[in-house]
TITI-958319 format. One record per atom (N, C-alpha, C): residue number from 1; residue in three letters; chain; atom name; x, y, z. Coordinates in pm, whole numbers. Example, Ala and Ser with C-alpha at 12.3 -4.5 7.8 and 13.67 -1.06 7.14 Angstrom:
// TITI-958319
FIKE  1  Ala  A  N  1319  -569  780
FIKE  1  Ala  A  CA  1230  -450  780
FIKE  1  Ala  A  C  1320  -330  780
FIKE  2  Ser  A  N  1285  -225  708
FIKE  2  Ser  A  CA  1367  -106  714
FIKE  2  Ser  A  C  1290  3  787
***
This chain:
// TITI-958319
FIKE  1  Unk  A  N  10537  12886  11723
FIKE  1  Unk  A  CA  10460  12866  11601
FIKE  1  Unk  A  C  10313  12837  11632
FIKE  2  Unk  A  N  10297  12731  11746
FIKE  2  Unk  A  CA  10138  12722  11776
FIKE  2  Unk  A  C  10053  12848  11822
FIKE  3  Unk  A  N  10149  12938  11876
FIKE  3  Unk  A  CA  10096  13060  11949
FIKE  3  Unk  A  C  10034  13167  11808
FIKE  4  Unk  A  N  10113  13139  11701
FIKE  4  Unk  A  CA  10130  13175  11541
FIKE  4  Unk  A  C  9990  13171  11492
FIKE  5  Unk  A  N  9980  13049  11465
FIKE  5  Unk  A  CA  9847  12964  11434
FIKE  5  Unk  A  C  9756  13010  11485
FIKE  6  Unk  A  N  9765  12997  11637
FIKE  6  Unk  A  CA  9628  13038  11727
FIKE  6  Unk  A  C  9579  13146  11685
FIKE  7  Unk  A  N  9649  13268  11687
FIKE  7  Unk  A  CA  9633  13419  11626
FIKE  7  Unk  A  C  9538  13445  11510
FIKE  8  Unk  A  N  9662  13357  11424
FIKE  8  Unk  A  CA  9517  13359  11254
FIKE  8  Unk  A  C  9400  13331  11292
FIKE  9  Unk  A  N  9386  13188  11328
FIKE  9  Unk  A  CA  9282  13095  11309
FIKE  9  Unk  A  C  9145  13223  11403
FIKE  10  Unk  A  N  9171  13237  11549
FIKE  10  Unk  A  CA  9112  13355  11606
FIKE  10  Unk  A  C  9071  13467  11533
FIKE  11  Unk  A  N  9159  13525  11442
FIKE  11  Unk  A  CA  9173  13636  11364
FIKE  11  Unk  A  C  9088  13624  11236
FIKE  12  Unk  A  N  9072  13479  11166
FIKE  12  Unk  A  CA  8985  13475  11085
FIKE  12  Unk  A  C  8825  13462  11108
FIKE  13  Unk  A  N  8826  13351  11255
FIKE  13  Unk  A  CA  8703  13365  11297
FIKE  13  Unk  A  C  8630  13445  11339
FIKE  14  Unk  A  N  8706  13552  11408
FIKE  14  Unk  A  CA  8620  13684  11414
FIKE  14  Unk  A  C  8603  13766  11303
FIKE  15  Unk  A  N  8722  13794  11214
FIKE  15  Unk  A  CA  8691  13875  11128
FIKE  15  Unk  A  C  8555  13806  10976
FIKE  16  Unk  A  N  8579  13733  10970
FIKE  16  Unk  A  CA  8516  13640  10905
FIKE  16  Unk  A  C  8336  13639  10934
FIKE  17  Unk  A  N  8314  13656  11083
FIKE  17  Unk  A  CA  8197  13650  11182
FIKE  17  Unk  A  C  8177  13803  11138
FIKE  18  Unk  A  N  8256  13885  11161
FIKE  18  Unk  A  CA  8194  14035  11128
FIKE  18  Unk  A  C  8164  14031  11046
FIKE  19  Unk  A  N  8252  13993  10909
FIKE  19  Unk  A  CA  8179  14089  10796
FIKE  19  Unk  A  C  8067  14028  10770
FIKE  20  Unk  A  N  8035  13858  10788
FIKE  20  Unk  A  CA  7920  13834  10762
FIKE  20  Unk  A  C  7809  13890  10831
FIKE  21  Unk  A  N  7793  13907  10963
FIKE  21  Unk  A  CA  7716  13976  11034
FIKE  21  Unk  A  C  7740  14156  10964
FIKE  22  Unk  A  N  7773  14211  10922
FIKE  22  Unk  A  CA  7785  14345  10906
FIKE  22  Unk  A  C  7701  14326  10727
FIKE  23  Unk  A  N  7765  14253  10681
FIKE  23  Unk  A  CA  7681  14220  10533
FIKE  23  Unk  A  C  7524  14213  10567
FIKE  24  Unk  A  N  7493  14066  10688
FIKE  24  Unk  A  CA  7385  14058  10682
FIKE  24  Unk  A  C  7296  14201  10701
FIKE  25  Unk  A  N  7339  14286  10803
FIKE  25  Unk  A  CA  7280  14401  10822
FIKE  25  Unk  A  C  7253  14505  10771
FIKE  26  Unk  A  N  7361  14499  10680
FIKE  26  Unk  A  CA  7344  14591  10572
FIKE  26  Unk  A  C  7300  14627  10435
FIKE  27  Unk  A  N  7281  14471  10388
FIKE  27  Unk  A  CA  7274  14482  10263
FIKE  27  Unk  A  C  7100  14441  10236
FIKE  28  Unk  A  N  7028  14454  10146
FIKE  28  Unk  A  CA  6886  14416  10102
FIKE  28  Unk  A  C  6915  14348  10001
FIKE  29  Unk  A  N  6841  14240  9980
FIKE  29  Unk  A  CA  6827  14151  9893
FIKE  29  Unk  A  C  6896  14027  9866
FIKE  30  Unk  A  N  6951  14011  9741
FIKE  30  Unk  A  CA  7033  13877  9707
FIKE  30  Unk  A  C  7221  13955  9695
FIKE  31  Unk  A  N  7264  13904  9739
FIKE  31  Unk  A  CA  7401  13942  9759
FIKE  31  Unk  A  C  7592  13803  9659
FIKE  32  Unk  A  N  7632  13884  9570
FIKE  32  Unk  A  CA  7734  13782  9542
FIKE  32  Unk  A  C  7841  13797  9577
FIKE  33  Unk  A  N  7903  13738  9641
FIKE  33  Unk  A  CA  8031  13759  9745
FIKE  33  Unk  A  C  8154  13657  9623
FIKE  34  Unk  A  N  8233  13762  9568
FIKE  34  Unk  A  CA  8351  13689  9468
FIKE  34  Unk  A  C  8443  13623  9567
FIKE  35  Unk  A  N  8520  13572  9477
FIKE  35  Unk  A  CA  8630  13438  9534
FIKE  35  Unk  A  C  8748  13542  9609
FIKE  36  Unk  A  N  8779  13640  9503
FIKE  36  Unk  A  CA  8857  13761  9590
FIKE  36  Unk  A  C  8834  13861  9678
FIKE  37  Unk  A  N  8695  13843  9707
FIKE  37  Unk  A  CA  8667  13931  9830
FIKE  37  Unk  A  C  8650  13820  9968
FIKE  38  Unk  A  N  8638  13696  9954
FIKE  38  Unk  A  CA  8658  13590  10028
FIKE  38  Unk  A  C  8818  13601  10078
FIKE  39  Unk  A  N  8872  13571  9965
FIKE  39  Unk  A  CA  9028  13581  10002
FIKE  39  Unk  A  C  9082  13693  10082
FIKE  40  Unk  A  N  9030  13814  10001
FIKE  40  Unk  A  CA  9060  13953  10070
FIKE  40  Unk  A  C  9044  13958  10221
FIKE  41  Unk  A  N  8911  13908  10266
FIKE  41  Unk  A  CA  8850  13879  10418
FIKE  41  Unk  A  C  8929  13749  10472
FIKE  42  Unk  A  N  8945  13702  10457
FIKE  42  Unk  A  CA  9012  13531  10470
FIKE  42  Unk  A  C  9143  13661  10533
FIKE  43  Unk  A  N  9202  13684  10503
FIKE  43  Unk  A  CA  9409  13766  10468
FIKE  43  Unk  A  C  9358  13825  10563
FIKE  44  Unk  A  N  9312  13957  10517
FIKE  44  Unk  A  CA  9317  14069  10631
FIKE  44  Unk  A  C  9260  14042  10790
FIKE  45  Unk  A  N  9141  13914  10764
FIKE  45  Unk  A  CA  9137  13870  10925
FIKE  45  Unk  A  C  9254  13768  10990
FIKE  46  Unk  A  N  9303  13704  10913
FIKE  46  Unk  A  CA  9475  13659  10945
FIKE  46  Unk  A  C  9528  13724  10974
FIKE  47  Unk  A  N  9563  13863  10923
FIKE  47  Unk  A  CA  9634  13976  10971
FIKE  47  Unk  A  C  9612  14048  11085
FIKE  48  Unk  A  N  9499  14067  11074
FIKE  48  Unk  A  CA  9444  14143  11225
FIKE  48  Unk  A  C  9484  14004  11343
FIKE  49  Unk  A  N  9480  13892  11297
FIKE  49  Unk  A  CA  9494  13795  11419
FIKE  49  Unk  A  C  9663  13798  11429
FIKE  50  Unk  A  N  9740  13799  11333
FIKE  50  Unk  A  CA  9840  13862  11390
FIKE  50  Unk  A  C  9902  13963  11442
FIKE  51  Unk  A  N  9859  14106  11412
FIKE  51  Unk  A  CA  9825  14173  11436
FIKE  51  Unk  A  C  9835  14179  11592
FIKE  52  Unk  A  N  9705  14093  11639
FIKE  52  Unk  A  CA  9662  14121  11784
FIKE  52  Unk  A  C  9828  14084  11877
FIKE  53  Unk  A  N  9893  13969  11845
FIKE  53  Unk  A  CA  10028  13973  11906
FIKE  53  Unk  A  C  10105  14031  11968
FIKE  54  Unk  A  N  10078  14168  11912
FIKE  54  Unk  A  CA  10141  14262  11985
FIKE  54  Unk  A  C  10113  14292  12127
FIKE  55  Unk  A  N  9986  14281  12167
FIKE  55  Unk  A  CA  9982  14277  12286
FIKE  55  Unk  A  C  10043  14218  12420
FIKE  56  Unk  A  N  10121  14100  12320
FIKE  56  Unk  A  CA  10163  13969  12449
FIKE  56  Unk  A  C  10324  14087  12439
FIKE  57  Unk  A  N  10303  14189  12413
FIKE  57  Unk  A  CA  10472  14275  12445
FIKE  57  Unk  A  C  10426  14334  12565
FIKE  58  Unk  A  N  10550  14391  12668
FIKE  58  Unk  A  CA  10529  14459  12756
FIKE  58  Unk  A  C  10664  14569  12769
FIKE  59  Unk  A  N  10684  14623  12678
FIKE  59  Unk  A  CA  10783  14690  12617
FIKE  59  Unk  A  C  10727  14850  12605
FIKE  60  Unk  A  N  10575  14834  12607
FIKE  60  Unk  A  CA  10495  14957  12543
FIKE  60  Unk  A  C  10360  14951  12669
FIKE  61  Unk  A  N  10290  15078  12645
FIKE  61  Unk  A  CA  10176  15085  12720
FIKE  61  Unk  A  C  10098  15028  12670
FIKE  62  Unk  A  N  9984  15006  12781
FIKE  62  Unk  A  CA  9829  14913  12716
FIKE  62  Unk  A  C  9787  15038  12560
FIKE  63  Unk  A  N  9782  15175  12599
FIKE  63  Unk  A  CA  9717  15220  12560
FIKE  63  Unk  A  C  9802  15262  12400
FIKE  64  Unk  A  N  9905  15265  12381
FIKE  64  Unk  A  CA  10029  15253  12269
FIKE  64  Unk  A  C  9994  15133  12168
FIKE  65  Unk  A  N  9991  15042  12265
FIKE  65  Unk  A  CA  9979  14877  12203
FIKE  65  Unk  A  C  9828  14902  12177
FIKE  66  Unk  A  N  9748  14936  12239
FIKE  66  Unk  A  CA  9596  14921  12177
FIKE  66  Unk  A  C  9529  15010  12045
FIKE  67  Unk  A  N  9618  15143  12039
FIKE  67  Unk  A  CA  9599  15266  11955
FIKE  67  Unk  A  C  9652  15200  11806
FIKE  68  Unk  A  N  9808  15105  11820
FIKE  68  Unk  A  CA  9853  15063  11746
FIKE  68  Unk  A  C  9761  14952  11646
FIKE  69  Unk  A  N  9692  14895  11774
FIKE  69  Unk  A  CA  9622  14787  11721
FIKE  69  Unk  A  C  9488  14841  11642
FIKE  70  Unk  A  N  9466  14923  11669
FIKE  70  Unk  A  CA  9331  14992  11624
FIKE  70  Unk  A  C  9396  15037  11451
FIKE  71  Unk  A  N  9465  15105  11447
FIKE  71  Unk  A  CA  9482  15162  11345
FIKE  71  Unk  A  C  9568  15094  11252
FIKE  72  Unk  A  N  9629  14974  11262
FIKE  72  Unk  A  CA  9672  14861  11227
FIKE  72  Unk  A  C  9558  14769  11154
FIKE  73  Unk  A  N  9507  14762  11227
FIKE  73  Unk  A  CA  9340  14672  11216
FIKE  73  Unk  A  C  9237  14767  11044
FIKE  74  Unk  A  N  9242  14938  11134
FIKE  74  Unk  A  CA  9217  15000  11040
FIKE  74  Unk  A  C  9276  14977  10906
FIKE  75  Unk  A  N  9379  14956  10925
FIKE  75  Unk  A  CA  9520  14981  10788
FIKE  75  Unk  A  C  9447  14867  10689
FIKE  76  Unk  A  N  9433  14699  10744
FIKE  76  Unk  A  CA  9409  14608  10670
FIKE  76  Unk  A  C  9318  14633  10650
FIKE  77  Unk  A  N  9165  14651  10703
FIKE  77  Unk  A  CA  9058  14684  10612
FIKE  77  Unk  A  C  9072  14787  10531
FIKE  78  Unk  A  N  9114  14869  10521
FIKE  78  Unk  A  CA  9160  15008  10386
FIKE  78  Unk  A  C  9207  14887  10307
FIKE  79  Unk  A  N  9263  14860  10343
FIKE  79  Unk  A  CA  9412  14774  10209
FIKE  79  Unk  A  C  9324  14639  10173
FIKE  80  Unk  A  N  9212  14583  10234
FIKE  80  Unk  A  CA  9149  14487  10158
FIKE  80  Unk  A  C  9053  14516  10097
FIKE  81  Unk  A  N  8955  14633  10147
FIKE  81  Unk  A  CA  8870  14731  10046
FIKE  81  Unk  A  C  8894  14763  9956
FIKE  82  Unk  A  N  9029  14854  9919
FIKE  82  Unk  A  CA  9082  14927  9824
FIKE  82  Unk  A  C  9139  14804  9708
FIKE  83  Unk  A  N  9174  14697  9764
FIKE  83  Unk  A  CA  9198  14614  9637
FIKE  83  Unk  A  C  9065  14550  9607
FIKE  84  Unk  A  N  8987  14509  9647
FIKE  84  Unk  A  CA  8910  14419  9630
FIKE  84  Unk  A  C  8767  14467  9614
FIKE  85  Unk  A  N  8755  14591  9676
FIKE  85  Unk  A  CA  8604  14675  9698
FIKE  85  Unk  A  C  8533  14547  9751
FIKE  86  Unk  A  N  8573  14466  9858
FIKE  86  Unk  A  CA  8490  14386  9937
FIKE  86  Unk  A  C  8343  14420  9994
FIKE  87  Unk  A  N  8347  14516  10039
FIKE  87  Unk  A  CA  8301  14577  10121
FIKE  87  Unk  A  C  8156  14641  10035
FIKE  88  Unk  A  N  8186  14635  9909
FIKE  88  Unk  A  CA  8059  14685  9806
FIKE  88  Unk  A  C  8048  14855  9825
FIKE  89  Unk  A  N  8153  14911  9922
FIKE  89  Unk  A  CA  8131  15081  9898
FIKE  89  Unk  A  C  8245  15122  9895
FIKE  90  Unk  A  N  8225  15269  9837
FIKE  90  Unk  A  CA  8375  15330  9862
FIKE  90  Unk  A  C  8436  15307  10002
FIKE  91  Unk  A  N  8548  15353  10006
FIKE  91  Unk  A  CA  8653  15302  10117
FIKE  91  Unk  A  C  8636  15474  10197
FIKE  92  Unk  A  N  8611  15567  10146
FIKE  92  Unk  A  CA  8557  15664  10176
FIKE  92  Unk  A  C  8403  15668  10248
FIKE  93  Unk  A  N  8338  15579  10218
FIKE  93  Unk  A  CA  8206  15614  10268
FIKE  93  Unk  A  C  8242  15603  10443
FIKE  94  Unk  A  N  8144  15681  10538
FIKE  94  Unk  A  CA  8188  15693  10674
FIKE  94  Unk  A  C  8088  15555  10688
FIKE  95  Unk  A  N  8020  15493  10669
FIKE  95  Unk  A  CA  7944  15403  10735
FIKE  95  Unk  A  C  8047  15263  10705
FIKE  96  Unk  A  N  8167  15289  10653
FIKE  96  Unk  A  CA  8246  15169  10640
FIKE  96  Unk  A  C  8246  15121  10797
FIKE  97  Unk  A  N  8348  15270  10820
FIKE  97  Unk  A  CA  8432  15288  10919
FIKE  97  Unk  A  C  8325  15304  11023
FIKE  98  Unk  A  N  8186  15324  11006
FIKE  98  Unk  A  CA  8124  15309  11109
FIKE  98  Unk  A  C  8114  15162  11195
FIKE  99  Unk  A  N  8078  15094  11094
FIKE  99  Unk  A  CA  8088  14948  11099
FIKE  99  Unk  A  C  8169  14895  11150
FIKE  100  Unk  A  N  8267  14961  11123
FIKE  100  Unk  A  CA  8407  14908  11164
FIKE  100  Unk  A  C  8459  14902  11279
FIKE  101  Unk  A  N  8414  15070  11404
FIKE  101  Unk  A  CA  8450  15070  11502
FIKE  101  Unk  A  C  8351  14994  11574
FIKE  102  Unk  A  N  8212  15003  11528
FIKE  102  Unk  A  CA  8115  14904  11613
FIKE  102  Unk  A  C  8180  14816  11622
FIKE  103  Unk  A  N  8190  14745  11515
FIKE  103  Unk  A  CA  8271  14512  11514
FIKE  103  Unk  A  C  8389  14532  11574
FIKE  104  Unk  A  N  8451  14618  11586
FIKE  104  Unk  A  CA  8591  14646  11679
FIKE  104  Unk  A  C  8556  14652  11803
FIKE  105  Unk  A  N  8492  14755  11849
FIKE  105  Unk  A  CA  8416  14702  12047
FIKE  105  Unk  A  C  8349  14584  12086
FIKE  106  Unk  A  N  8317  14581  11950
FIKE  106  Unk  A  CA  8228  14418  11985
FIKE  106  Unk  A  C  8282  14314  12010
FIKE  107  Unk  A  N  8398  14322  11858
FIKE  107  Unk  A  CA  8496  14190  11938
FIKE  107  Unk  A  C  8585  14211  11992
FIKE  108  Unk  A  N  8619  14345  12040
FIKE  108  Unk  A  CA  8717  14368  12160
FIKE  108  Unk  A  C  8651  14319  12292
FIKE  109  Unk  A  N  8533  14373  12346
FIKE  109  Unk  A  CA  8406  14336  12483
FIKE  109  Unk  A  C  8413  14208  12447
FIKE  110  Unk  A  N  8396  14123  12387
FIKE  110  Unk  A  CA  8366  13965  12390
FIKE  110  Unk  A  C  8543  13914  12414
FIKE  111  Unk  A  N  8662  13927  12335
FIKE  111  Unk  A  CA  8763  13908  12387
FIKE  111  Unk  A  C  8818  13964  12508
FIKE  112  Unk  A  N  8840  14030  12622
FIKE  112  Unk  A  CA  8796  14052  12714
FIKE  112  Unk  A  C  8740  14038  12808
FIKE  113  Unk  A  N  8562  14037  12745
FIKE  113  Unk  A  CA  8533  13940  12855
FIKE  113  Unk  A  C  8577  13798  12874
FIKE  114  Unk  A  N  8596  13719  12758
FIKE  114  Unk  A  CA  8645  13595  12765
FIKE  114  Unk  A  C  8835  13578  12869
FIKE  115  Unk  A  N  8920  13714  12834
FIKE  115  Unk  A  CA  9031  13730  12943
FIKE  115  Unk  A  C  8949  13715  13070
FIKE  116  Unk  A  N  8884  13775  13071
FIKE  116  Unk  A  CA  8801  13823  13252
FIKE  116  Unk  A  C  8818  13672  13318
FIKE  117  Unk  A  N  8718  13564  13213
FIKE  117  Unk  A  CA  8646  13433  13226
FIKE  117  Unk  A  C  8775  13372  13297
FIKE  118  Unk  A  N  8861  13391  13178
FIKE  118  Unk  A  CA  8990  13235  13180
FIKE  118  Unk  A  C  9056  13284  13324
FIKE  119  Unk  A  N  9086  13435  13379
FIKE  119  Unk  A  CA  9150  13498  13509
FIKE  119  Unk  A  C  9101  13476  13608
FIKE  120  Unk  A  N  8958  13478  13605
FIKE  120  Unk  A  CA  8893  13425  13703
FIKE  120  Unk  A  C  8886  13270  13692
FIKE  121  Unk  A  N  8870  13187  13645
FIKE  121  Unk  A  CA  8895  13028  13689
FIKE  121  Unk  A  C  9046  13019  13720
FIKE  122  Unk  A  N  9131  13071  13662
FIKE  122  Unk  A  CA  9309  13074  13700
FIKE  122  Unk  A  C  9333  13100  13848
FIKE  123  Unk  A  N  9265  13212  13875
FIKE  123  Unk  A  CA  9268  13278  14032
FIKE  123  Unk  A  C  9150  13170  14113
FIKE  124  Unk  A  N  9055  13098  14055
FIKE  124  Unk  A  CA  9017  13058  14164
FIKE  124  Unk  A  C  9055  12897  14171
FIKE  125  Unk  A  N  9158  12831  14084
FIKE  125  Unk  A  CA  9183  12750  14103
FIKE  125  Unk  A  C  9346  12768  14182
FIKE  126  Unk  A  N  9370  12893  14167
FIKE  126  Unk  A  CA  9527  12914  14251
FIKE  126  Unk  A  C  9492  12967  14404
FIKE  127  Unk  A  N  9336  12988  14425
FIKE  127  Unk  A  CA  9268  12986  14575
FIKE  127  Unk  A  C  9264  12868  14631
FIKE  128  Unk  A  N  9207  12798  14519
FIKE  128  Unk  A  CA  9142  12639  14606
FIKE  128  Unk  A  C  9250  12544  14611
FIKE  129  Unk  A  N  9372  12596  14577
FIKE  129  Unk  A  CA  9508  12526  14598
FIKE  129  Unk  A  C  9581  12546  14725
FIKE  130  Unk  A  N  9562  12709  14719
FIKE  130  Unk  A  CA  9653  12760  14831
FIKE  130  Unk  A  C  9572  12718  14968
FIKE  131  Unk  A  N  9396  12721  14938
FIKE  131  Unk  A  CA  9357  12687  15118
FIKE  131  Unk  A  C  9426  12502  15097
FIKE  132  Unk  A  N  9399  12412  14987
FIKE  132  Unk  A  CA  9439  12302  15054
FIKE  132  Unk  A  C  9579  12285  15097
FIKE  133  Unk  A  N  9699  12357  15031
FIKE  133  Unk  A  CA  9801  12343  15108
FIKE  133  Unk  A  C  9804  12420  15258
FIKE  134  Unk  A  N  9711  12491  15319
FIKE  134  Unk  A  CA  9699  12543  15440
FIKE  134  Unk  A  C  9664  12440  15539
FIKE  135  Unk  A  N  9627  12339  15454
FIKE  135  Unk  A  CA  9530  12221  15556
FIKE  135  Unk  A  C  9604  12154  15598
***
């Protein structure tokens, strides 16, 4: 269940971080963001944080599990656009989905690099173990 939690909470903070960063960039002027397009973004970045779960399988390839995740990811933004028109454009316009794959590399490269981070202190604290039991 904590592993549960972790997912959303991750899942909202990034998704949550995009659209505001993707709003800020996009939009001119004064902007009103409704209670249901909050919610809409609130859900579907919960979702994508569950969503990401799938990865902790090893049942499937990286590249199966990642294709899945992509178009999964895709699925909830369609399905929170289309109810909510969050997003302020058609669900058709290509600069949605432009947006979309950008904030997707983006917070894929930053999650990632952050795996890289935590593997490398793991490995170099399972170095500086193994020389002191050599001693």
């Amino acid at each position: 269940m904590k592993k549960v939690f972790q997912h959303v909470i991750r899942g909202i903070g990034f998704g949550s971080a995009a659209y505001l960063i993707i709003l800020a960039s996009t939009m001119t002027g004064e902007l009103t963001i409704s209670i249901s397009s909050i919610w809409a973004i609130l859900l579907m970045s919960a979702g994508i944080g569950l969503l990401s779960m799938i990865f902790e399988s090893d049942r499937f390839s990286f590249l199966t599990l990642f294709v899945s995740h992509l178009l999964g990811t895709a699925f909830l933004v369609w399905l929170a656009g289309t109810w909510t028109n969050c997003f302020d454009m058609k669900m058709d316009n290509p600069m949605i989905w432009l947006n979309f794959l950008i904030a997707y590399a983006i917070i894929w490269g930053i999650i990632r690099f952050n795996q890289q981070k935590r593997i490398s202190k793991i490995n170099q604290a399972l170095s500086k173990r193994h020389e002191q039991e050599k001693d």
